[in-house]
N, C-alpha and C positions, 0 to 999 in steps of 0.2 A: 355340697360337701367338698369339702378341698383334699388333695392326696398329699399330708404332708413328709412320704416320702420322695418324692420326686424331688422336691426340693434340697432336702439331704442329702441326694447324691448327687446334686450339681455343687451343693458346698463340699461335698470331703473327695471328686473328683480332684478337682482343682490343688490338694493338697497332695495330692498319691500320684498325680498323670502328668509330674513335670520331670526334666533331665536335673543332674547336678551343676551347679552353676562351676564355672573360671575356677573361684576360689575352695572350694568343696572340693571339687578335683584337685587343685594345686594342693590341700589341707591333706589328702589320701597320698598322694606322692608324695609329700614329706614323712609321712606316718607310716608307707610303704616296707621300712627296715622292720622297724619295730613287730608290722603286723606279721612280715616274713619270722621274726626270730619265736614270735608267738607261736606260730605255726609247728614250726620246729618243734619246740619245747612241748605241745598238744601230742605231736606223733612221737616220741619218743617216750610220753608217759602212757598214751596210748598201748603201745607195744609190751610194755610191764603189766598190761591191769588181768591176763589171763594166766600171767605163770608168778614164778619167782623172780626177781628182778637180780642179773645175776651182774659179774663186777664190772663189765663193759655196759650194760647198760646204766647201771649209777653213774661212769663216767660219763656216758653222751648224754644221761641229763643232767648232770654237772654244766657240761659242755654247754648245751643248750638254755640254762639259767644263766649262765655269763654270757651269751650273747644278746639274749632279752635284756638282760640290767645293761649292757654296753648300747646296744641299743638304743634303750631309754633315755639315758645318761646324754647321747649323742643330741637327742631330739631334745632335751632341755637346755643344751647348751646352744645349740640353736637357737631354741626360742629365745633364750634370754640374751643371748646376741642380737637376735635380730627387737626384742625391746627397747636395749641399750641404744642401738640405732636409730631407733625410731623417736626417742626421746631426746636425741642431742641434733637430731633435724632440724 
Protein backbone atom coordinates (compact mmCIF):
# COMPACT_ATOMS: atom_id res chain seq x y z
CA UNK A 1 0.00 0.00 0.00
CA UNK A 2 1.57 3.25 -0.86
CA UNK A 3 1.08 6.64 1.56
CA UNK A 4 -0.11 8.96 -0.97
CA UNK A 5 0.46 11.70 1.36
CA UNK A 6 3.87 11.84 1.61
CA UNK A 7 4.06 12.53 -1.46
CA UNK A 8 1.70 15.64 -1.36
CA UNK A 9 3.64 17.35 0.88
CA UNK A 10 6.82 17.20 -1.03
CA UNK A 11 4.78 18.76 -3.97
CA UNK A 12 3.00 21.74 -2.12
CA UNK A 13 6.49 22.11 0.13
CA UNK A 14 8.17 23.25 -2.76
CA UNK A 15 5.54 25.85 -3.53
CA UNK A 16 5.06 27.45 0.25
CA UNK A 17 9.07 26.99 1.47
CA UNK A 18 10.66 29.42 -1.07
CA UNK A 19 11.96 33.33 -0.45
CA UNK A 20 10.44 36.02 -2.94
CA UNK A 21 12.43 36.36 -5.90
CA UNK A 22 14.66 40.01 -7.10
CA UNK A 23 11.68 40.88 -8.84
CA UNK A 24 8.73 40.27 -6.42
CA UNK A 25 10.66 42.30 -4.08
CA UNK A 26 11.59 45.04 -6.55
CA UNK A 27 7.18 44.68 -7.54
CA UNK A 28 6.48 45.34 -3.44
CA UNK A 29 8.78 48.37 -3.41
CA UNK A 30 7.22 49.88 -6.00
CA UNK A 31 3.75 49.03 -4.63
CA UNK A 32 5.12 50.15 -1.18
CA UNK A 33 3.36 54.05 -1.50
CA UNK A 34 0.32 52.75 -2.51
CA UNK A 35 0.05 49.78 0.20
CA UNK A 36 1.23 52.74 2.89
CA UNK A 37 -1.71 55.05 1.75
CA UNK A 38 -4.08 51.87 2.04
CA UNK A 39 -2.98 51.45 5.28
CA UNK A 40 -3.71 54.94 6.29
CA UNK A 41 -7.14 54.99 4.89
CA UNK A 42 -7.89 51.25 6.94
CA UNK A 43 -7.05 53.16 10.31
CA UNK A 44 -8.74 56.15 9.91
CA UNK A 45 -11.99 54.23 8.87
CA UNK A 46 -11.17 51.97 11.55
CA UNK A 47 -11.33 54.78 14.18
CA UNK A 48 -15.06 55.85 12.91
CA UNK A 49 -16.69 52.24 13.10
CA UNK A 50 -17.43 52.51 17.19
CA UNK A 51 -18.68 56.08 17.48
CA UNK A 52 -20.12 58.84 15.29
CA UNK A 53 -17.66 60.00 12.75
CA UNK A 54 -17.35 63.54 13.67
CA UNK A 55 -15.96 66.57 11.24
CA UNK A 56 -12.15 65.99 11.54
CA UNK A 57 -12.56 62.67 11.04
CA UNK A 58 -14.52 62.87 7.60
CA UNK A 59 -11.57 65.14 6.75
CA UNK A 60 -8.56 62.70 7.55
CA UNK A 61 -10.64 60.22 5.55
CA UNK A 62 -10.95 62.62 2.95
CA UNK A 63 -7.41 63.13 3.36
CA UNK A 64 -6.52 59.58 3.24
CA UNK A 65 -8.76 58.86 -0.03
CA UNK A 66 -6.63 61.49 -1.91
CA UNK A 67 -3.55 59.89 -0.94
CA UNK A 68 -4.61 56.37 -1.94
CA UNK A 69 -5.99 57.79 -5.46
CA UNK A 70 -2.57 59.95 -5.62
CA UNK A 71 -0.95 57.15 -4.89
CA UNK A 72 -2.31 54.92 -7.48
CA UNK A 73 -2.29 57.32 -10.07
CA UNK A 74 1.67 57.65 -9.33
CA UNK A 75 2.02 53.84 -9.70
CA UNK A 76 0.17 53.93 -13.17
CA UNK A 77 2.11 56.39 -14.39
CA UNK A 78 5.01 54.66 -13.79
CA UNK A 79 4.04 51.64 -15.16
CA UNK A 80 3.08 53.15 -18.19
CA UNK A 81 6.30 55.00 -18.53
CA UNK A 82 8.24 52.39 -17.88
CA UNK A 83 5.89 50.27 -20.91
CA UNK A 84 6.44 53.19 -23.07
CA UNK A 85 10.07 52.41 -22.49
CA UNK A 86 10.15 49.19 -22.87
CA UNK A 87 8.65 49.37 -26.28
CA UNK A 88 10.63 51.94 -27.99
CA UNK A 89 13.83 49.80 -26.88
Amino acid sequence: MEHIGAVQAVVTAVVFDREPTAAELDAIEREMPVITADIELLDAQIITLDRIPTELDARRIRRARRRVLAARRELANQSADATRAGGAA
